[in-house]
C-alpha positions as protocol buffer text, in pm:
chain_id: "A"
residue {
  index: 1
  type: UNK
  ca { x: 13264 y: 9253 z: 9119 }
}
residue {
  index: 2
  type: UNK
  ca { x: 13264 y: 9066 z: 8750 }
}
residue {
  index: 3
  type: UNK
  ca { x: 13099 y: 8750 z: 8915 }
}
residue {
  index: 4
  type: UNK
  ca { x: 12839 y: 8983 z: 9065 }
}
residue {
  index: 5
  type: UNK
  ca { x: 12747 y: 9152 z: 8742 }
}
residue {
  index: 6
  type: UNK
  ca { x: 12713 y: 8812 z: 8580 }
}
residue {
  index: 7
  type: UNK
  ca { x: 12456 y: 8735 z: 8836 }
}
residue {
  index: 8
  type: UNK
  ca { x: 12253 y: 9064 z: 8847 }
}
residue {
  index: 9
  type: UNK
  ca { x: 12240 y: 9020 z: 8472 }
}
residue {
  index: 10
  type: UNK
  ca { x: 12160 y: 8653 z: 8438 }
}
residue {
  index: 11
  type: UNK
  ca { x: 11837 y: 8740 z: 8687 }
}
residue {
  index: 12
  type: UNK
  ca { x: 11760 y: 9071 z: 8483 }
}
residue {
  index: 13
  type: UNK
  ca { x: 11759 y: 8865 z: 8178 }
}
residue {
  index: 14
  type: UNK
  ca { x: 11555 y: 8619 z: 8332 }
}
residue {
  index: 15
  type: UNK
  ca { x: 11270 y: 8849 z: 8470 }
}
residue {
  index: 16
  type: UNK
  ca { x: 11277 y: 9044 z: 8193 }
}
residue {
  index: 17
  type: UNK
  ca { x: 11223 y: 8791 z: 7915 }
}
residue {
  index: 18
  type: UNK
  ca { x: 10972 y: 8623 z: 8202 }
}
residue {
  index: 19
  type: UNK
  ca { x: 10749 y: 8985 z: 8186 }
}
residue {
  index: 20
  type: UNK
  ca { x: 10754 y: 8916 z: 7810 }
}
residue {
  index: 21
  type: UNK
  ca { x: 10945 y: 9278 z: 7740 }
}
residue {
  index: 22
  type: UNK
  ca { x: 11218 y: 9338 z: 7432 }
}
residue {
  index: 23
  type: UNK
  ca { x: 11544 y: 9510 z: 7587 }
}
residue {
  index: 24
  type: UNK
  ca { x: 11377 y: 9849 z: 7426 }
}
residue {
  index: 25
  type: UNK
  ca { x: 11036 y: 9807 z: 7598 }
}
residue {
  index: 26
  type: UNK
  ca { x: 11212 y: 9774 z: 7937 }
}
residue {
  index: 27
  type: UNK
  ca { x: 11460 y: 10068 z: 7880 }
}
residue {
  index: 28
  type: UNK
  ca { x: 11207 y: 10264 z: 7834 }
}
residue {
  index: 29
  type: UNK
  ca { x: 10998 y: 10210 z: 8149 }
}
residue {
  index: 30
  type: UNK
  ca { x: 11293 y: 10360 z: 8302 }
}
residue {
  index: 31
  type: UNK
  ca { x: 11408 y: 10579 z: 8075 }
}
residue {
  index: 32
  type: UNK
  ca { x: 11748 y: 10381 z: 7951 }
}
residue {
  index: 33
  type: UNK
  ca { x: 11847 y: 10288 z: 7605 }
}
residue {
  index: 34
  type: UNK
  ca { x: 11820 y: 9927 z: 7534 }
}
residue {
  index: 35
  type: UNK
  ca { x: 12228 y: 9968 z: 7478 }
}
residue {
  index: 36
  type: UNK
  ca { x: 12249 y: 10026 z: 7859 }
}
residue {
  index: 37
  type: UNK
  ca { x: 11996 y: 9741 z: 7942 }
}
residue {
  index: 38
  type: UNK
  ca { x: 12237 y: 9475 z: 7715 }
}
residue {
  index: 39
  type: UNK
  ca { x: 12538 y: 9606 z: 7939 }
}
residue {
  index: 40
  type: UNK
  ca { x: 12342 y: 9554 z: 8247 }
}
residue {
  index: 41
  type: UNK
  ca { x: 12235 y: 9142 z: 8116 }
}
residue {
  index: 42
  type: UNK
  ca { x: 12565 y: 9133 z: 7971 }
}
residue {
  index: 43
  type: UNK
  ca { x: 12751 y: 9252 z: 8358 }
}
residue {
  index: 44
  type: UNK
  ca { x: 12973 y: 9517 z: 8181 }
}
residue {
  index: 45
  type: UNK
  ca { x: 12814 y: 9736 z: 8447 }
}
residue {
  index: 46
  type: UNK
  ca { x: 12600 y: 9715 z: 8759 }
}
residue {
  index: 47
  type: UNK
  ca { x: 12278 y: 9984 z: 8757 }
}
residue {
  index: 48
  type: UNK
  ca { x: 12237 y: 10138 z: 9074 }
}
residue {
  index: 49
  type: UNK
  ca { x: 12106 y: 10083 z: 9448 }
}
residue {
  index: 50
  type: UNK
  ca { x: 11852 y: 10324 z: 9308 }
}
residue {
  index: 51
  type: UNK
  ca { x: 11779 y: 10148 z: 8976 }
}
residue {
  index: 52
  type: UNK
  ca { x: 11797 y: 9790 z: 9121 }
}
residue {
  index: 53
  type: UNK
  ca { x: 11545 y: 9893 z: 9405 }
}
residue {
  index: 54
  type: UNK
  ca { x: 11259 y: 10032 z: 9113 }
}
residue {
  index: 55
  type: UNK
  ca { x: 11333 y: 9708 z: 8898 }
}
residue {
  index: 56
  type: UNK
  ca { x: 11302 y: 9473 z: 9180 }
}
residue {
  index: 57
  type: UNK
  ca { x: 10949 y: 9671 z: 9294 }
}
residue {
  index: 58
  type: UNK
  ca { x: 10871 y: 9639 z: 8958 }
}
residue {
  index: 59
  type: UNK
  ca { x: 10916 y: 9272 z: 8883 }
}
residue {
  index: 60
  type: UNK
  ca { x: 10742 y: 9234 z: 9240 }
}
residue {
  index: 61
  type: UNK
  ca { x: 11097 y: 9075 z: 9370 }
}
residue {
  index: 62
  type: UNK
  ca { x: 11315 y: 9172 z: 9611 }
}
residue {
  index: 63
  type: UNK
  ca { x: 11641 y: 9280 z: 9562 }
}
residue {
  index: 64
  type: UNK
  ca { x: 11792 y: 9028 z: 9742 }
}
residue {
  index: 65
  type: UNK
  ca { x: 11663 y: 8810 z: 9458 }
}
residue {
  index: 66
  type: UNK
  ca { x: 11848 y: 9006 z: 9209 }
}
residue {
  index: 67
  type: UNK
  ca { x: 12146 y: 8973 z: 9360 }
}
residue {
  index: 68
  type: UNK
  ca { x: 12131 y: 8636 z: 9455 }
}
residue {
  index: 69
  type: UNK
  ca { x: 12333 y: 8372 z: 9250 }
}
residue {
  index: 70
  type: UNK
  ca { x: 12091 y: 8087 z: 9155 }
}
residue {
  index: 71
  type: UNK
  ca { x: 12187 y: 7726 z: 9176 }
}
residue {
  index: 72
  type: UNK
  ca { x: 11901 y: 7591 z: 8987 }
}
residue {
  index: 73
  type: UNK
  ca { x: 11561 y: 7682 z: 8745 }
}
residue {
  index: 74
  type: UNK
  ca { x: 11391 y: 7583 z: 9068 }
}
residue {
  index: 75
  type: UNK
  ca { x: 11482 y: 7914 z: 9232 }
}
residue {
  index: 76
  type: UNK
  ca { x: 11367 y: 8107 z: 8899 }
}
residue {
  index: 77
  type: UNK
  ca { x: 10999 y: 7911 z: 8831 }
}
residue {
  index: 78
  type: UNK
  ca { x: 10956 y: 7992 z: 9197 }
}
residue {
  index: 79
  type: UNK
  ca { x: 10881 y: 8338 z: 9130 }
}
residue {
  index: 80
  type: UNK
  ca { x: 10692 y: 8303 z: 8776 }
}
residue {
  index: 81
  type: UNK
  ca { x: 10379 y: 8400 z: 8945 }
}
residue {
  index: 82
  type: UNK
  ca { x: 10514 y: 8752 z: 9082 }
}
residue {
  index: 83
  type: UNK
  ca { x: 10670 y: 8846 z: 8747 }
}
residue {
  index: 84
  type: UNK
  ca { x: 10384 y: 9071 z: 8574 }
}
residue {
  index: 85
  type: UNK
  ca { x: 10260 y: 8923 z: 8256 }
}
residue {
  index: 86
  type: UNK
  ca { x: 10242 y: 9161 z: 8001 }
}
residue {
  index: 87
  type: UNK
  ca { x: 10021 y: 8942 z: 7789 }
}
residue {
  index: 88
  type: UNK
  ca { x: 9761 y: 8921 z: 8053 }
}
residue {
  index: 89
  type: UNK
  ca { x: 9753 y: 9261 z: 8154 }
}
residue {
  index: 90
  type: UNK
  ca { x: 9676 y: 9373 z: 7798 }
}
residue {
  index: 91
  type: UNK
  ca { x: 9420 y: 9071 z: 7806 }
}
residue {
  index: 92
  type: UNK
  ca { x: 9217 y: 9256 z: 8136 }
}
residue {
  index: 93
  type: UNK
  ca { x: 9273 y: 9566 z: 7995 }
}
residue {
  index: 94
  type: UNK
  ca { x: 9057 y: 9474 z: 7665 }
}
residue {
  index: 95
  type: UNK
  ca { x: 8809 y: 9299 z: 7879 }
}
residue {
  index: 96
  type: UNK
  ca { x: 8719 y: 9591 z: 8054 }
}
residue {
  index: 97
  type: UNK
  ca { x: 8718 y: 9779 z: 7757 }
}
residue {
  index: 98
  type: UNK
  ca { x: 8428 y: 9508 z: 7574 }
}
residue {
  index: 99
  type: UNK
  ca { x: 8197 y: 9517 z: 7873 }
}
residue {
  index: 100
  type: UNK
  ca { x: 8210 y: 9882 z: 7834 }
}
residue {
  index: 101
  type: UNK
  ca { x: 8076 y: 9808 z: 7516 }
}
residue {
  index: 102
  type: UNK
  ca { x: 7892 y: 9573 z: 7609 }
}
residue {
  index: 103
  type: UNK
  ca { x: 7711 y: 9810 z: 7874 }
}
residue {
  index: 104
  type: UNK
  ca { x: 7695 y: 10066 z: 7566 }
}
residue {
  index: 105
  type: UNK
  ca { x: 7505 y: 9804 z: 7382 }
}
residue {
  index: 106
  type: UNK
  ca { x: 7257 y: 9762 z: 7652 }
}
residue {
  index: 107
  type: UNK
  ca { x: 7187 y: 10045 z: 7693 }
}
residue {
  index: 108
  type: UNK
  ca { x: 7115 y: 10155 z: 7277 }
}
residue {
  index: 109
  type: UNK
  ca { x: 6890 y: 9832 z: 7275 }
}
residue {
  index: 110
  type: UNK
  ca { x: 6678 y: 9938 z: 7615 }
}
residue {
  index: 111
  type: UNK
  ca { x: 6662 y: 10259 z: 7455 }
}
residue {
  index: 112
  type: UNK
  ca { x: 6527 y: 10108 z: 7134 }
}
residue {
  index: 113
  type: UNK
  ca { x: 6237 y: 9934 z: 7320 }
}
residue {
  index: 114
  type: UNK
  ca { x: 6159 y: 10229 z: 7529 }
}
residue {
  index: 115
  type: UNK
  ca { x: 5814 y: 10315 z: 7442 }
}
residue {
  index: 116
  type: UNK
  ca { x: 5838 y: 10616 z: 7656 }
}
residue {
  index: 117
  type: UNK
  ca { x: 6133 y: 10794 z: 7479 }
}
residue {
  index: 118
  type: UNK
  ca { x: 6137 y: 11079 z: 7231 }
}
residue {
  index: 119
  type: UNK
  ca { x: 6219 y: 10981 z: 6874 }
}
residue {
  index: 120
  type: UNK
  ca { x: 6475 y: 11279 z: 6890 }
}
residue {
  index: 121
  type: UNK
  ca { x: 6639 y: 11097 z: 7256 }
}
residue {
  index: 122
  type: UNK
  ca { x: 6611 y: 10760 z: 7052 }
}
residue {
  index: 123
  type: UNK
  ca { x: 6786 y: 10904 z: 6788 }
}
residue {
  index: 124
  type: UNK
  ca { x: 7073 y: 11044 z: 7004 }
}
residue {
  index: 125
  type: UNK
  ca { x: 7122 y: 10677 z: 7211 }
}
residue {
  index: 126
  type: UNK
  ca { x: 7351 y: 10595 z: 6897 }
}
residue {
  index: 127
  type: UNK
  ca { x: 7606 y: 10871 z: 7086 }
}
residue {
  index: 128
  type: UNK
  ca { x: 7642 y: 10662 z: 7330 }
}
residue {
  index: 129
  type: UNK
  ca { x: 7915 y: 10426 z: 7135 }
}
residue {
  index: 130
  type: UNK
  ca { x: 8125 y: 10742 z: 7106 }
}
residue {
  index: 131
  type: UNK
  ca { x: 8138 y: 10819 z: 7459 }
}
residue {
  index: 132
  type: UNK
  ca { x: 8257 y: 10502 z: 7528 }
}
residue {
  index: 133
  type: UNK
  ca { x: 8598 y: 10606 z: 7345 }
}
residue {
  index: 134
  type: UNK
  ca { x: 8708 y: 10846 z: 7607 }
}
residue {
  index: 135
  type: UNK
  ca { x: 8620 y: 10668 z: 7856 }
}
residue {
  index: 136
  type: UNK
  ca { x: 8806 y: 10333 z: 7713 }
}
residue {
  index: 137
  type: UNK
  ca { x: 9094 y: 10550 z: 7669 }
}
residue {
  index: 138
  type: UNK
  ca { x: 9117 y: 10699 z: 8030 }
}
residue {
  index: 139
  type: UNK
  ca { x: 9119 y: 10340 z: 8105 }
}
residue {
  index: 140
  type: UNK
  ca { x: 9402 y: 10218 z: 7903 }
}
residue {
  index: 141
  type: UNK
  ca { x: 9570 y: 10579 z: 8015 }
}
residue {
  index: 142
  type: UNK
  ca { x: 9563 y: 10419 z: 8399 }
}
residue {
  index: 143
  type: UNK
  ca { x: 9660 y: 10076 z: 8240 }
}
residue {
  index: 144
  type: UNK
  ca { x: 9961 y: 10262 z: 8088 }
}
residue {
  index: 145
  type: UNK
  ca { x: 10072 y: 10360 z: 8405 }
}
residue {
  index: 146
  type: UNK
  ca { x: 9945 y: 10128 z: 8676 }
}
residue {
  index: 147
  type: UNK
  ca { x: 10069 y: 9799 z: 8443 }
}
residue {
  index: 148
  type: UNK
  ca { x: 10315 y: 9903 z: 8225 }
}
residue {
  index: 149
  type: UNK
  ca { x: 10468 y: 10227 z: 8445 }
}
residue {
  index: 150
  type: UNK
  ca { x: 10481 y: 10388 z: 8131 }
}
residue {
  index: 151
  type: UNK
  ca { x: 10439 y: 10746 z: 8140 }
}
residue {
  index: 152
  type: UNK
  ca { x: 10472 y: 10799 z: 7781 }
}
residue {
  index: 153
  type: UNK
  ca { x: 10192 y: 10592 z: 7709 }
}
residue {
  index: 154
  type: UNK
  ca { x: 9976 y: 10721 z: 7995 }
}
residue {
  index: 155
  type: UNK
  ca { x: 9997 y: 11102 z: 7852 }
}
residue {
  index: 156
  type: UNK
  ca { x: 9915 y: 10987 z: 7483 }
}
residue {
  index: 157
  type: UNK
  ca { x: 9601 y: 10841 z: 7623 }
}
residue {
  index: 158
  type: UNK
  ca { x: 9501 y: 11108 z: 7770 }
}
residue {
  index: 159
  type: UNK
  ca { x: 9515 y: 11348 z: 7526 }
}
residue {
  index: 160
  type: UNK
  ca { x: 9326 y: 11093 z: 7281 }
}
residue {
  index: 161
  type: UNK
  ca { x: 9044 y: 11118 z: 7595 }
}
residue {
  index: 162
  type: UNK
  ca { x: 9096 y: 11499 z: 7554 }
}
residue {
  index: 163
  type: UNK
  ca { x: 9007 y: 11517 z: 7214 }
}
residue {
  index: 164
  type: UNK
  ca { x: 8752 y: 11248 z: 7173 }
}
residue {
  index: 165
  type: UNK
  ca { x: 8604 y: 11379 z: 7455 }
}
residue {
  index: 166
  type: UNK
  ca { x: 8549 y: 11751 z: 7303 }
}
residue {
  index: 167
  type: UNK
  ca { x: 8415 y: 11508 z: 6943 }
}
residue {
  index: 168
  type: UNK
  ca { x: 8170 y: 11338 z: 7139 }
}
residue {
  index: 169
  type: UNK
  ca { x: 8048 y: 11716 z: 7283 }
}
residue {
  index: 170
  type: UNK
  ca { x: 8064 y: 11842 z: 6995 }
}
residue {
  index: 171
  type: UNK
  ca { x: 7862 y: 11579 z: 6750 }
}
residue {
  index: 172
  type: UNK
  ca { x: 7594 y: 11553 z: 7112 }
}
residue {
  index: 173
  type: UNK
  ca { x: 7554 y: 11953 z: 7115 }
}
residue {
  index: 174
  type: UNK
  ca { x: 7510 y: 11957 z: 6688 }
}
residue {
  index: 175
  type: UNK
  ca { x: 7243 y: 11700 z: 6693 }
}
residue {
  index: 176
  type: UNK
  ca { x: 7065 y: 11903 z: 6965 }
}
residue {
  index: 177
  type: UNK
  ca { x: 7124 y: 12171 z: 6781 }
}
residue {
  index: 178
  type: UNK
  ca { x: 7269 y: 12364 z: 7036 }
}
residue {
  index: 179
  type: UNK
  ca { x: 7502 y: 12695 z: 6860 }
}
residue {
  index: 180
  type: UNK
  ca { x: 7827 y: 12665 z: 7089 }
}
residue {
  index: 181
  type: UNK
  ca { x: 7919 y: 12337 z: 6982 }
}
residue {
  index: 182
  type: UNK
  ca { x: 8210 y: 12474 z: 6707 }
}
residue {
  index: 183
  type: UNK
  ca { x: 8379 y: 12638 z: 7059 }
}
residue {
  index: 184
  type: UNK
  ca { x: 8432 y: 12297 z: 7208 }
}
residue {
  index: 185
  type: UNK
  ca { x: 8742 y: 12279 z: 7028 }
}
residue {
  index: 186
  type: UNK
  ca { x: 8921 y: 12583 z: 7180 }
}
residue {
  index: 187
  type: UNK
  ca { x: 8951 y: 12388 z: 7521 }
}
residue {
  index: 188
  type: UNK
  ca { x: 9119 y: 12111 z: 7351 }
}
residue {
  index: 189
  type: UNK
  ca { x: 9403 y: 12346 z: 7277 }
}
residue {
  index: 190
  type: UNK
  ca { x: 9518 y: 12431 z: 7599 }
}
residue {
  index: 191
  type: UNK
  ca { x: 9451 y: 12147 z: 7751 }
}
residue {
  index: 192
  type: UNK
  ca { x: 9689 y: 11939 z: 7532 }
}
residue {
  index: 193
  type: UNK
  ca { x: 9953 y: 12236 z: 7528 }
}
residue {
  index: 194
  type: UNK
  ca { x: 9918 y: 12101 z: 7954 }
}
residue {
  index: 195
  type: UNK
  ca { x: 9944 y: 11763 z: 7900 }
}
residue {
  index: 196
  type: UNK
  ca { x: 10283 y: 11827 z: 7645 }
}
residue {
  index: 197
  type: UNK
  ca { x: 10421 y: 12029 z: 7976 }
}
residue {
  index: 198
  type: UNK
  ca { x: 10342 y: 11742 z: 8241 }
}
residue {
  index: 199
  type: UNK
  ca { x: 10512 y: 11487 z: 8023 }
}
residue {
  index: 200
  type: UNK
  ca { x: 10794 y: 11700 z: 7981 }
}
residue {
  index: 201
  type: UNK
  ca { x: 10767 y: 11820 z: 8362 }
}
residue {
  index: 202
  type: UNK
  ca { x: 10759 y: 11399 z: 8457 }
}
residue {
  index: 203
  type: UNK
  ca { x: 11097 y: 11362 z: 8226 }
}
């Protein structure tokens, strides 16, 4: 049983400084102090069937692997390309996230050029750029959770998509001069008081 938890934790400690994660980071993706992650590398103690099973589908390894007792680095490199790359994912995230922008952009300068727009539309094309930060941060809210199974992450996003979603209403609706833009803020309240449950709900 000692050899075995030598081996489990030589592998964890391999995929895990592979994926580019601190002890903490990983603990937290599933909800274990970085204490209990050392004793896992270390092989004072074996996680779970349960635990081994979510680590292995998140690595993109099989258990098998995990368990497995590997004679060389050859069996290790072998799987570099399955082990997510935190570094990269962050990378695609911000990519999408520019040509957002970069759509944004577009369309302020078409606007511009428009001969056929209203100075008061022109004027409002600027908004555009602020819309953009919801919808970047729903993005990175997904990322949060799709890449880094991070559910802590993925609730903060949202509520920053909440709330710049109600500024961008609210700064749209006072430059159109519309009177009900000072209520947008009153959804924003229990809205976030449901996002607070679900994360606690999710815990």
């Amino acid at each position: 049983m000692e050899k075995l938890g030598t081996i489990i934790g030589t592998n964890l400690t391999f995929l895990r400084k592979k994926a580019g994660l601190t002890q903490l980071e990983f603990g937290e993706k599933f909800n274990y102090s970085d204490r209990t992650v050392s004793k896992w590398e270390l092989g004072d103690i074996i996680p779970s069937v349960e635990v081994l099973k979510s680590i292995a589908d998140f690595y993109g390894v099989t258990v098998d692997f995990i368990l497995k007792e590997h004679a060389s680095d050859k069996d290790f490199f072998s799987i570099v390309k399955k082990v997510p790359d935190v570094g990269n994912k962050i990378t695609v995230t911000a990519l999408i996230v520019i040509i957002l922008y970069a759509i944004a952009v577009t369309i302020h300068i078409a606007s511009i050029f428009d001969m056929h727009t209203s100075d008061m539309h022109v004027n409002l094309w600027w908004t555009v750029y602020m819309w953009m930060v919801p919808v970047s941060a729903l993005i990175i809210a997904v990322s949060s959770k799709k890449l880094f199974k991070s559910n802590k992450l993925m609730f903060i996003w949202i509520s920053v998509a909440v709330w710049t979603i109600l500024i961008s209403a609210f700064v749209t609706a006072y430059f159109t001069k519309n009177n009900f833009y000072w209520y947008l803020f009153f959804i924003g309240v229990p809205v976030q008081i449901a996002i607070i449950l679900m994360m606690r709900l999710r815990k």
